[in-house]
C-alpha positions in Angstrom: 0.0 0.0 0.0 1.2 3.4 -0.6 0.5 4.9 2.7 2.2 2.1 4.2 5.5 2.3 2.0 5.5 6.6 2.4 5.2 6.0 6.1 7.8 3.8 6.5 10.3 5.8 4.7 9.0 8.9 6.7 9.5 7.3 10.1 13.2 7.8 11.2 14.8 4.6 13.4 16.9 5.2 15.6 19.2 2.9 17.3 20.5 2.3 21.2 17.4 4.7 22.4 16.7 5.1 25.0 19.1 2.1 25.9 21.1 -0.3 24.3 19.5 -2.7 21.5 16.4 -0.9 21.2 15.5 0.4 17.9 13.4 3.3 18.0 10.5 4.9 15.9 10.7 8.2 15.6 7.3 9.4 14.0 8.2 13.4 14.6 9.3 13.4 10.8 5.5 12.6 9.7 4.2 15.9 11.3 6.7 18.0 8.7 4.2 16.3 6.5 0.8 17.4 6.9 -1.0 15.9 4.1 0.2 12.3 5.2 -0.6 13.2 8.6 -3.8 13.5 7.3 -3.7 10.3 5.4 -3.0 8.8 8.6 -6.1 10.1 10.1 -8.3 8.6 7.7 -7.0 5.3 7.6 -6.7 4.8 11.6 -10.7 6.5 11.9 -12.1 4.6 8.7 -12.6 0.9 10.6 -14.8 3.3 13.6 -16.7 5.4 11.3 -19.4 2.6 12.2 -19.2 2.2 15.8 -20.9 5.1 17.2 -17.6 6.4 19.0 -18.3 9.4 21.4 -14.8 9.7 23.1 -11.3 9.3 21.5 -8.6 8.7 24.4 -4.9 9.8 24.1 -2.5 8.0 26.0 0.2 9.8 27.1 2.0 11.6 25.0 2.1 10.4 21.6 -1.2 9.4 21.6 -1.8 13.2 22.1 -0.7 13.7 18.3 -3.4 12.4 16.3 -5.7 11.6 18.7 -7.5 15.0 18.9 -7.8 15.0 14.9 -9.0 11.3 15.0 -11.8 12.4 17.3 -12.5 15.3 15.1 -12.8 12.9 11.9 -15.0 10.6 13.7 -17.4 13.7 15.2 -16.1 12.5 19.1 -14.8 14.2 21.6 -11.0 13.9 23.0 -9.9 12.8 26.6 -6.3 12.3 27.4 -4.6 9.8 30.2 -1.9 11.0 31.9 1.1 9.4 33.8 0.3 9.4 37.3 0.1 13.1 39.3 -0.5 15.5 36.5 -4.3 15.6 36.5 -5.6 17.8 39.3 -8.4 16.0 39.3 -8.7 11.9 38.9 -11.6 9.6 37.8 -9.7 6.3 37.7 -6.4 5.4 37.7 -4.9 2.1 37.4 -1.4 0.5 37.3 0.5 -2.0 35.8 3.9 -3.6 35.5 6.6 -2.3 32.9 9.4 -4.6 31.7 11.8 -2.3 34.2 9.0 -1.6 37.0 5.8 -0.2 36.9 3.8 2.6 36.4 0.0 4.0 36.7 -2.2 5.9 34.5 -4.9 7.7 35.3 -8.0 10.0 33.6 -9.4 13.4 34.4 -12.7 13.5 36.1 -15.7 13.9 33.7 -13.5 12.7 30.7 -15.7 10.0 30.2 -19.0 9.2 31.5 -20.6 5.8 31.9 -21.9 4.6 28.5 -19.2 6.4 26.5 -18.3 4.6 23.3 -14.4 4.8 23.5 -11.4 4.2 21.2 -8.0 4.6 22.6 -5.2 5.5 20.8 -1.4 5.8 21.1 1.3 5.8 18.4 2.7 2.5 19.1 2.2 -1.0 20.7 4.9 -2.9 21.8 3.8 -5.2 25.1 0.6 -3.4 25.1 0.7 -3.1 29.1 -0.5 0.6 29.2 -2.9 0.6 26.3 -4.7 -2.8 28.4 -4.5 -0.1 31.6 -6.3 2.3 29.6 -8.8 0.0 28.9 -9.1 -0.7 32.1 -9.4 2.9 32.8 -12.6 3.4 30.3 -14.2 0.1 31.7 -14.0 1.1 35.4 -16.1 4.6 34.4 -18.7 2.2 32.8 -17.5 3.0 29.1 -17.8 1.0 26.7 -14.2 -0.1 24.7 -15.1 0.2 21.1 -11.5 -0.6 19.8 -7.5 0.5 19.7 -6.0 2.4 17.0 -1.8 2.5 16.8 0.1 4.0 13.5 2.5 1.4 14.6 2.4 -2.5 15.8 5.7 -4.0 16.7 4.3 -7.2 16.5 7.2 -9.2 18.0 6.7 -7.8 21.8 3.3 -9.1 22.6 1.0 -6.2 22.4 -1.2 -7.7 20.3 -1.8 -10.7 22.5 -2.5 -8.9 25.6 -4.9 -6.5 24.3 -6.7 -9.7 22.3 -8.8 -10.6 25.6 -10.7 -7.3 25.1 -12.1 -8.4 21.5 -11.9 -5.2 20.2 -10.7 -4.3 16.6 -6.7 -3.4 17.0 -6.2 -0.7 13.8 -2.8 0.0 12.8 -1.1 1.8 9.7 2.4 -0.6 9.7 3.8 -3.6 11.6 7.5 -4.2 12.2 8.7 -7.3 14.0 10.9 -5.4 17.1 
């Protein structure tokens, strides 16, 4: 596909960051770009247009990005999660184990509301362990999780897998294998 092959040139890797023998996806070049950002938009919203979504959720702070303009696109509104202390006000939070630790998300009061039809986004999904805690997040309001929406998969880390148990739609733009 050409979006895929105009993305993947676009996306700059970088190795050893942020530690040794990781090879990072830098997706600041696409935003120099503002028709493929577009693009982008419209692919990742085109597998909701038919789900009634009310609420598009950024995760922290990629998913920040595209996430507003995906919510415009799909005629939603936009709530963000946050890394832990820098909402004055908290809903729900909820925490989970990292590779290296752990950490804990949480979403601003009235962000959602019970019955909400919610897709979460991010820019990438490697284990998937704080996309599945901003799940939980939407569930524990008494939204409803309508799917996930990443311009990348790295499909060799497990996200996929762990967010499976929500059967949800996963959309993506491109998959690498690390």
């Amino acid at each position: 596909m050409l979006l895929e092959r105009e993305l993947k040139q676009t996306i700059r890797e970088i190795p050893d960051f942020p530690q040794k023998g990781v090879l990072f996806k830098d997706i600041s070049p696409l935003f120099l770009r503002p028709r493929l950002v577009e693009r982008c938009v419209e692919e990742l919203a085109r597998p909701f247009r038919v789900r009634d979504v009310t609420k598009v959720v950024g995760i922290e702070s990629r998913g920040f990005l595209l996430g507003p303009m995906l919510a415009q696109l799909l005629g939603a509104g936009f709530a963000i999660v946050r890394k832990k202390g820098k909402l004055p006000e908290v809903a729900a939070s909820v925490s989970y184990e990292l590779e290296y630790g752990s950490a804990t998300v949480e979403i601003a009061k009235d962000a959602l509301q019970p019955g909400d039809r919610v897709l979460v986004h991010d820019d990438l999904l490697a284990t998937g362990g704080t996309a599945a805690a901003t799940a939980e997040l939407v569930r524990q309001i008494g939204a409803q999780l309508v799917g996930f929406a990443f311009i990348i998969v790295l499909e060799g880390l497990g996200g996929r897998k762990t967010l499976e148990p929500y059967e949800v739609p996963i959309a993506h733009i491109l998959s690498y294998d690390r």
